[in-house]
C-alpha positions as CSV (number, residue, x, y, z in Angstrom):
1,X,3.5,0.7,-4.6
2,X,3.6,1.1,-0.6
3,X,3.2,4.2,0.6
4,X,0.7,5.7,-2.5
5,X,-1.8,3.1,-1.9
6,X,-2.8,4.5,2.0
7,X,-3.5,8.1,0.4
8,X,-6.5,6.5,-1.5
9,X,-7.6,5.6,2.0
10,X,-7.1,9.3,3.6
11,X,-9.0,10.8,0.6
12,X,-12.2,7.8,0.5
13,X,-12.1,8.6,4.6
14,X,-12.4,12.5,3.9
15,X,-15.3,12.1,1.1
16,X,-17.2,9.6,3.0
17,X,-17.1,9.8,6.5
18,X,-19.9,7.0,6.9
19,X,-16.7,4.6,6.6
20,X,-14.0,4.3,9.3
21,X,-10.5,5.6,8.6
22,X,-9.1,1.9,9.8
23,X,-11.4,-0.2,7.1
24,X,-10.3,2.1,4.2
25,X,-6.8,1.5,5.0
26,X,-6.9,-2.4,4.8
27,X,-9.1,-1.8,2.1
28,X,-6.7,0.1,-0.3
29,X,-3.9,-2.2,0.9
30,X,-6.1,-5.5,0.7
31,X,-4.2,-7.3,-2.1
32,X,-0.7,-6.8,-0.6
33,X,-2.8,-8.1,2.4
34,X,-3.6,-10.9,0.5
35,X,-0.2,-11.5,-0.5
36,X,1.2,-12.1,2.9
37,X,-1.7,-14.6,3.6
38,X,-1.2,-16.6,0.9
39,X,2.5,-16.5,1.2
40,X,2.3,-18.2,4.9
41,X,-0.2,-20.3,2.9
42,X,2.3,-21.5,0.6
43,X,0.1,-20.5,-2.4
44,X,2.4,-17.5,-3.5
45,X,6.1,-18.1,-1.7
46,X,8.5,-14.5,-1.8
47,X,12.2,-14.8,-2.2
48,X,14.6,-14.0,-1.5
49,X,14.1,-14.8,2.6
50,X,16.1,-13.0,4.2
51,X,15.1,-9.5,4.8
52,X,19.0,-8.3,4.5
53,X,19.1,-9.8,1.0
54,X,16.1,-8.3,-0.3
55,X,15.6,-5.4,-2.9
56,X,12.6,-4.1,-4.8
57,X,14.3,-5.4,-8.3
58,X,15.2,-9.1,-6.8
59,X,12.3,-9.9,-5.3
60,X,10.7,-12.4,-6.8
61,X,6.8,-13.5,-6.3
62,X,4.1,-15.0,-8.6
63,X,1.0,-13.0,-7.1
64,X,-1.5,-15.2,-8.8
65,X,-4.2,-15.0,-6.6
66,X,-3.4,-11.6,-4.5
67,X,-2.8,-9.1,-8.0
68,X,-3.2,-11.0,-11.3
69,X,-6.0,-9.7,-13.0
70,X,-9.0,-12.2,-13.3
71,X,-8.9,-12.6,-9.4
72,X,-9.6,-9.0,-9.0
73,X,-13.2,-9.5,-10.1
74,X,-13.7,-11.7,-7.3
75,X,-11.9,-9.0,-5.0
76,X,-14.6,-6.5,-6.1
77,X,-17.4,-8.5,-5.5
78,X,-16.1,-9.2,-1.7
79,X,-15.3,-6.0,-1.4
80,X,-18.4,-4.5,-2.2
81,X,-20.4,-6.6,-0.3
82,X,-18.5,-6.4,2.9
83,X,-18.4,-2.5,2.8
84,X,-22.3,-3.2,2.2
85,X,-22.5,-5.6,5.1
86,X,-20.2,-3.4,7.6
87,X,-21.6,-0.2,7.1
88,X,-25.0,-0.7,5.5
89,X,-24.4,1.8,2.9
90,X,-24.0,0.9,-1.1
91,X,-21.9,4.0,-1.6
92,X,-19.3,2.4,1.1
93,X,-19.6,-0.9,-1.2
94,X,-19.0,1.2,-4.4
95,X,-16.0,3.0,-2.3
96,X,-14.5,-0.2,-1.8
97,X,-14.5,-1.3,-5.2
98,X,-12.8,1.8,-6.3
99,X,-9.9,1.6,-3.6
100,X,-9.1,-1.9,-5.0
101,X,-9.3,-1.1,-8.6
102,X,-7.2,2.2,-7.5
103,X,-4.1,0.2,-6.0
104,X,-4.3,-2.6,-9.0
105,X,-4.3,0.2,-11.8
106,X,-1.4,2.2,-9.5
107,X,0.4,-1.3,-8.9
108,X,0.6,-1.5,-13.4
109,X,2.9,1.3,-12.9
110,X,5.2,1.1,-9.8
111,X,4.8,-2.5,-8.6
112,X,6.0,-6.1,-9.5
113,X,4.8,-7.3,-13.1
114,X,1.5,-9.0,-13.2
115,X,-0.3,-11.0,-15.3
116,X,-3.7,-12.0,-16.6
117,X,-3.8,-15.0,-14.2
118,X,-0.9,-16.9,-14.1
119,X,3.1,-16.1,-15.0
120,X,2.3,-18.4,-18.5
121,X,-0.1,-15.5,-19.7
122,X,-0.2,-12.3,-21.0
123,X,2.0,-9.6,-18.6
124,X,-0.1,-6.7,-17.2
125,X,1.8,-4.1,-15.7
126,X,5.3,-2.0,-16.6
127,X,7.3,-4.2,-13.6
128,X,9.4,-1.5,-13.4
129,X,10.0,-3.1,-9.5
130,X,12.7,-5.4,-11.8
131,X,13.6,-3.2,-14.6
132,X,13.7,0.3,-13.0
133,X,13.0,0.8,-9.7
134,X,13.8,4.6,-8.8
135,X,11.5,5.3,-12.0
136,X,8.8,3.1,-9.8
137,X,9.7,5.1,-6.6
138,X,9.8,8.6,-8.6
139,X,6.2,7.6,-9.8
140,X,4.8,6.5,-6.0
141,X,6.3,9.7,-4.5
142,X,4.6,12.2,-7.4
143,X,1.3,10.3,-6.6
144,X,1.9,10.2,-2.6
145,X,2.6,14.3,-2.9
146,X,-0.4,14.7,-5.5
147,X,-2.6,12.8,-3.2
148,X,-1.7,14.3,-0.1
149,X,-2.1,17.7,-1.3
150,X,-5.2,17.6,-2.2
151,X,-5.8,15.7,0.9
152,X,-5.0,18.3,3.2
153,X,-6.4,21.5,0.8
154,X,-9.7,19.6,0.9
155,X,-9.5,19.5,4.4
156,X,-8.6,23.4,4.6
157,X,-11.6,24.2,2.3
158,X,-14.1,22.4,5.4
159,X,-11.9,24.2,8.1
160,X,-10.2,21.2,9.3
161,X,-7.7,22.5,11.5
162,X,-4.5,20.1,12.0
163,X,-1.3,21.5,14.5
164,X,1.9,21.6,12.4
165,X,3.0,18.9,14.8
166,X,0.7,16.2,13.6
167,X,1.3,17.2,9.6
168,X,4.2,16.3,10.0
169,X,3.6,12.8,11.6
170,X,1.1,12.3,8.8
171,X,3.3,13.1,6.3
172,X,6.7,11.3,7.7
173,X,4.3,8.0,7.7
174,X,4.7,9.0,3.7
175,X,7.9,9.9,3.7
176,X,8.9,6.9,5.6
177,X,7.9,4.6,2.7
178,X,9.5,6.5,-0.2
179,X,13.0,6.4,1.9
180,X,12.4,2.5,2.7
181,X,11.7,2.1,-1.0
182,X,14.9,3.8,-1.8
183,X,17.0,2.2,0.3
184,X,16.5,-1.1,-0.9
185,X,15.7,-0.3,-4.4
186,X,19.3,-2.1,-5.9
187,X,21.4,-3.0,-3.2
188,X,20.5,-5.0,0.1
189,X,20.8,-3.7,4.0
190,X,23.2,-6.4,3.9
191,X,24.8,-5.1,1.2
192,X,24.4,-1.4,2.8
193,X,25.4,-1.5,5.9
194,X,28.0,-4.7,5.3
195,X,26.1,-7.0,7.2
196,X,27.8,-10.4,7.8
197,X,26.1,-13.7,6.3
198,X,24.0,-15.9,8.8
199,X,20.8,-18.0,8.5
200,X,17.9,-17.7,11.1
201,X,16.4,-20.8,9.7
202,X,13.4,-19.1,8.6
203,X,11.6,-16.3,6.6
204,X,12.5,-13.1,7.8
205,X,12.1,-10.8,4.9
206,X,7.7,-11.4,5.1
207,X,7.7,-10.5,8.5
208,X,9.6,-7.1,7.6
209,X,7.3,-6.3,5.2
210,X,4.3,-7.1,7.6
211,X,5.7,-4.8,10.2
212,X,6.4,-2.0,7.8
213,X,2.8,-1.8,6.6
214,X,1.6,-2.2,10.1
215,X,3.3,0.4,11.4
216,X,2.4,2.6,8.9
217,X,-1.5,1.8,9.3
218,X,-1.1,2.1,13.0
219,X,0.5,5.7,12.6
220,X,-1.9,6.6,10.0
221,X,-4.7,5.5,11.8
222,X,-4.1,7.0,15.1
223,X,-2.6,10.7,13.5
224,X,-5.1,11.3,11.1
225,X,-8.5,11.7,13.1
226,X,-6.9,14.2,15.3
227,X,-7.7,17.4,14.6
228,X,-10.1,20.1,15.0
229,X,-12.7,22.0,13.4
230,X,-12.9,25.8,13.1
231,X,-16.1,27.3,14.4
232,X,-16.6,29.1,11.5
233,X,-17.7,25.7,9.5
């Protein structure tokens, strides 16, 4: 899941203000964080490479240390304690640990098979990334539309006033995701758009991936807090 996973961070933002928009949305992203880390650190190498040959069902990644399961209690436990730290609140910590668990449990049913620790031990996890990806993309865009709904009637019932304008930005960030997802569910952009073979001599499809989740934190980040409140409230 891409997209889903930022919607935990809009609704942890709206119920507990104490925390900062930006923190909760590296916090419900953290593992896939993680996973580009320890891929430039060689501990869990994506293929394929190239960005223009990649697809959700041929990408291929042993996330041992980012998404297996045992690692995750060690991702609570640093979670908590930096929400702790940051914001001198436990309820923050516990908020942490919740975002994480959140996008693991979402991940065991639109995301990339996982595993107990390690590809030699018990699978966790549909992986419907390799053996159906439009079911994994149906299920991230019924959670994304869930999630945001309640997002924004929440916000309504507090008299949160947003311009059509900027629902709309908040929302394409969403949309965005789904449509990226689609597009490279089964076939390439190379095979797509007919894109000629060449070799750049180095990784290019990490760096795509890095972008896209940048950009969408960026966007997020700077649509969300703007809005206003009704006098009323």
């Amino acid at each position: 899941m891409l997209a889903g996973h930022f919607t935990t961070a809009l609704i942890a933002k709206q119920k507990f203000p104490k925390g900062t928009l930006l923190y909760f949305l590296i916090i419900s992203q953290l593992q896939d964080f993680l996973w580009f880390t320890f891929h430039y650190l060689g501990i869990e190498p994506t293929n394929p490479s190239d960005a223009f040959d990649a697809t959700l069902s041929n990408m291929v990644v042993d996330m041992l240390y980012s998404h297996d399961l045992l690692p995750q209690l060690f991702w609570l436990a640093t979670v908590f304690l930096l929400g702790r730290f940051l914001f001198k609140s436990t309820k923050i910590g516990l908020v942490s640990v919740a975002l994480v668990s959140i996008h693991f449990v979402l991940d065991l049913f639109s995301g990339h098979m996982h595993h107990i620790f390690g590809a030699d031990t018990i699978e966790v996890g549909l992986g419907l990334y390799a053996s159906n990806p439009y079911v994994a993309i149906l299920i991230e865009a019924l959670f994304s539309i869930g999630a945001l709904w309640y997002f924004f009637r929440e916000e309504a019932k507090k008299g949160i006033i947003r311009t059509t304008k900027n629902r709309i930005a908040i929302i394409s960030v969403f949309a965005y995701g789904i449509i990226f997802m689609l597009l490279i569910a089964t076939k390439s952009f190379r095979e797509l758009f007919g894109i000629p073979e060449f070799d750049l001599g180095f990784n290019t499809n990490m760096p795509t991936l890095i972008f896209t989740y940048g950009a969408m934190l960026y966007c997020l980040n700077y649509f969300v807090p703007k809005f206003t409140l009704d006098k009323k409230h």
